[in-house]
C-alpha positions as CSV (number, residue, x, y, z in Angstrom):
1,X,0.0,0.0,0.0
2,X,1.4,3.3,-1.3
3,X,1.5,5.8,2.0
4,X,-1.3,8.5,0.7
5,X,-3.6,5.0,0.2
6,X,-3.8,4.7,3.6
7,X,-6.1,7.3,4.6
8,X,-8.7,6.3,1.5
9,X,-10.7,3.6,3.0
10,X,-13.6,1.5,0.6
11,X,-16.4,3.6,2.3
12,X,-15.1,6.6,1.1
13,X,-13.7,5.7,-2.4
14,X,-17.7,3.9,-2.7
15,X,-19.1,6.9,-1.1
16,X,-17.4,9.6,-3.5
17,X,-17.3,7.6,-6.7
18,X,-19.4,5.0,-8.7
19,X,-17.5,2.2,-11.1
20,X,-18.2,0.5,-13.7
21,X,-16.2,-2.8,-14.0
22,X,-17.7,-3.3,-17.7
23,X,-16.4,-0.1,-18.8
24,X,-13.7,0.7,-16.3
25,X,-15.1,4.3,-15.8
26,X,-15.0,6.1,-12.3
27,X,-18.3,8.3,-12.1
28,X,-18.8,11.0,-9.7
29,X,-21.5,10.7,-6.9
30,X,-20.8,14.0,-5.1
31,X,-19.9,17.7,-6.2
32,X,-16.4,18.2,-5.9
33,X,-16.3,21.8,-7.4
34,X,-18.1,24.3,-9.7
35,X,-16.7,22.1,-12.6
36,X,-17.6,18.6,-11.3
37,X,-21.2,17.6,-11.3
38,X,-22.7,14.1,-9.7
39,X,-22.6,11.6,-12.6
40,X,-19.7,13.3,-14.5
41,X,-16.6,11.0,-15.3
42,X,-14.0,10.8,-12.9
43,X,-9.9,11.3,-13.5
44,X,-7.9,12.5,-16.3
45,X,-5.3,11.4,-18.8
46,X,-1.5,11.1,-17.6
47,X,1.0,9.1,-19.8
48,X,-1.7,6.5,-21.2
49,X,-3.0,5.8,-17.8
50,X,-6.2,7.3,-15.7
51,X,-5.1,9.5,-12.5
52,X,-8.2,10.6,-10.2
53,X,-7.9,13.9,-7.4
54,X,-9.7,12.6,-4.8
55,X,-9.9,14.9,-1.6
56,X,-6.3,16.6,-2.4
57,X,-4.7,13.2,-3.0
58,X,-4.1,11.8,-6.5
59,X,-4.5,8.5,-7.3
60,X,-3.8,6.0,-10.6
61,X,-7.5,4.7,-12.0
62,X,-6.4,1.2,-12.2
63,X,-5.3,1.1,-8.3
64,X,-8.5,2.1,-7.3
65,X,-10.4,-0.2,-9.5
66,X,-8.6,-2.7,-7.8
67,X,-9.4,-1.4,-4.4
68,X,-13.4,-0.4,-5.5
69,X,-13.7,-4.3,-6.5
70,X,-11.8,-6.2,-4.0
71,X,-12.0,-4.1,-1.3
72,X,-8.5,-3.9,-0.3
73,X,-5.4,-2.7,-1.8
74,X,-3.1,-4.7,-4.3
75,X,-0.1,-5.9,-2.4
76,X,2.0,-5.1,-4.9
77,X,1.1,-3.3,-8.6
78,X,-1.5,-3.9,-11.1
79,X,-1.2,-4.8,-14.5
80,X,-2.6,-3.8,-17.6
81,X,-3.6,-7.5,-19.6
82,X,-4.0,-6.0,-22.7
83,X,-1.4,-3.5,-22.3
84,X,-3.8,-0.5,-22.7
85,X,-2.8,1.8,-19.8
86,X,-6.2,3.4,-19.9
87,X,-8.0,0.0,-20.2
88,X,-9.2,-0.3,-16.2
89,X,-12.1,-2.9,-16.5
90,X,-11.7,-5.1,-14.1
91,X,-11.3,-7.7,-16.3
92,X,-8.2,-6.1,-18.1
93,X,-6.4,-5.6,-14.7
94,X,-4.7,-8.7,-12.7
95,X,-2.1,-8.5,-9.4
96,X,1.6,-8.6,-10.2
97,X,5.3,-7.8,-9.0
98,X,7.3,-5.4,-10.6
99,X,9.1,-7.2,-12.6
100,X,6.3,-8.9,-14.0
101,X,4.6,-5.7,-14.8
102,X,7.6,-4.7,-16.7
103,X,7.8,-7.8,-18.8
104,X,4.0,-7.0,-19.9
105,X,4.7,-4.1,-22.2
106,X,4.8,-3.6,-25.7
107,X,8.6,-3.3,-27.7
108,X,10.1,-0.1,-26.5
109,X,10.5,3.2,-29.1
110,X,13.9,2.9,-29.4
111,X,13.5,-0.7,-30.9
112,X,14.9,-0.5,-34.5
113,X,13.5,-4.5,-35.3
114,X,10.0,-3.2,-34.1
115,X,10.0,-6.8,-32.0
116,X,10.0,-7.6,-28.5
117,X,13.3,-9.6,-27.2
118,X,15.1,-8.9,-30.7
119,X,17.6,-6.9,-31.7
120,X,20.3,-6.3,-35.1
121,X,23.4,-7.9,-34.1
122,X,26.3,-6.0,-33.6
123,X,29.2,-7.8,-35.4
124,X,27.1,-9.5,-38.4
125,X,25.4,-7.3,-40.3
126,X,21.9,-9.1,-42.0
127,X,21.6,-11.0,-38.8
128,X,19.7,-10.8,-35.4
129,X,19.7,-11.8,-31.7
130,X,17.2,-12.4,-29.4
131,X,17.8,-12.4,-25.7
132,X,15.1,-12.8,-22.3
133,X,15.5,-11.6,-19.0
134,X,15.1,-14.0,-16.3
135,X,16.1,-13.4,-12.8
136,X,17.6,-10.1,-13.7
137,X,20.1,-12.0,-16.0
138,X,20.1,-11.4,-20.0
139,X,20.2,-14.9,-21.3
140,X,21.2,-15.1,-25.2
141,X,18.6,-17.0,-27.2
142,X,20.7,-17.4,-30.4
143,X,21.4,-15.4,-33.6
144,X,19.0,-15.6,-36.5
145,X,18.5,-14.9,-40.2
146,X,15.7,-13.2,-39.7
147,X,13.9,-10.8,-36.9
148,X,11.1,-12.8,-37.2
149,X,12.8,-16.2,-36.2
150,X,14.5,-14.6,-33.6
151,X,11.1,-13.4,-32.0
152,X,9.4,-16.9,-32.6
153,X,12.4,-17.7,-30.1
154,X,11.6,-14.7,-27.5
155,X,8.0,-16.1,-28.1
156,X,8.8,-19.5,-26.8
157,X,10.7,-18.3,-23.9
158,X,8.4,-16.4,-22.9
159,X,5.6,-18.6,-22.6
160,X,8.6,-21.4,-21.1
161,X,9.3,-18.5,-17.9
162,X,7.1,-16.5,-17.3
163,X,4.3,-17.9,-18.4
164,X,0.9,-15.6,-18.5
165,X,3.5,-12.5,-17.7
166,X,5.4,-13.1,-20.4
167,X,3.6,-11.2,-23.8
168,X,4.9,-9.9,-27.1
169,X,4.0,-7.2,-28.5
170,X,1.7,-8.6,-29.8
171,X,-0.1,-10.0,-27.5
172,X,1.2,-14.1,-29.1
């Protein structure tokens, strides 16, 4: 529990805010301000994910789905399934460690191959590598002809370690 989710207990979250766990929209029950009306969607965008102001404290959307549903607070984070930051149906959202968090995300912008776990290699030009992290250790999967084989590799790797966690880009 993050320290500012302390004070926020269920019968106040419930109290202040309706959810939807179909839609994964947070709907005002009170008037918060001149611009906030009862029945008017709740939070705002930041970085791809949903933040709410709640009584002077801010709070990430998908956290408090979490806490609205369950009615307690994730022990550790809460991931994104589909890898849509703003997707906070309850459906879409699942309990997990950092490092499993992190290993459900899409390829990263700098990525010149466009694939997850792949990479051009270095010293052979026309040829790739693929390599998985697994208990904070890079482990070398092999160097391919292609980017494509080398993800197929990433792919079964994946799905050999971490098991639901562990996603492509996309989403194999």
């Amino acid at each position: 529990m993050k320290p500012r989710e302390a004070f926020l207990t269920h019968e106040i979250l419930t109290a202040a805010l309706d959810y939807d766990p179909e839609t994964g929209v947070f709907r005002w029950k009170v008037v918060t301000s001149n611009r906030v009306k009862v029945g008017d969607a709740a939070g705002f965008p930041d970085n791809g994910y949903v933040r709410l102001s709640i009584y002077g404290s801010q709070f990430m959307a998908h956290r408090l789905a979490w806490f609205y549903v369950h009615g307690q607070w994730p022990d550790d984070e809460v991931d994104h399934i589909s890898m849509d930051r703003s997707d906070n149906r309850i459906a879409n959202l699942r309990p997990a460690t950092k490092s499993e968090n992190m290993r459900n995300r899409p390829a990263q912008k700098n990525n010149k191959v466009g694939l997850k776990g792949v990479c051009e290699h270095k010293q052979q030009p026309g040829k790739y590598t693929a390599q998985i992290t697994q208990n904070r250790k890079k482990k070398h999967l092999g160097v391919f002809t292609s980017p494509e084989e080398g993800h197929q590799a990433y792919v079964k790797a994946l799905s050999a370690h971490h098991k639901e966690y562990g996603r492509s880009s996309y989403g194999d």
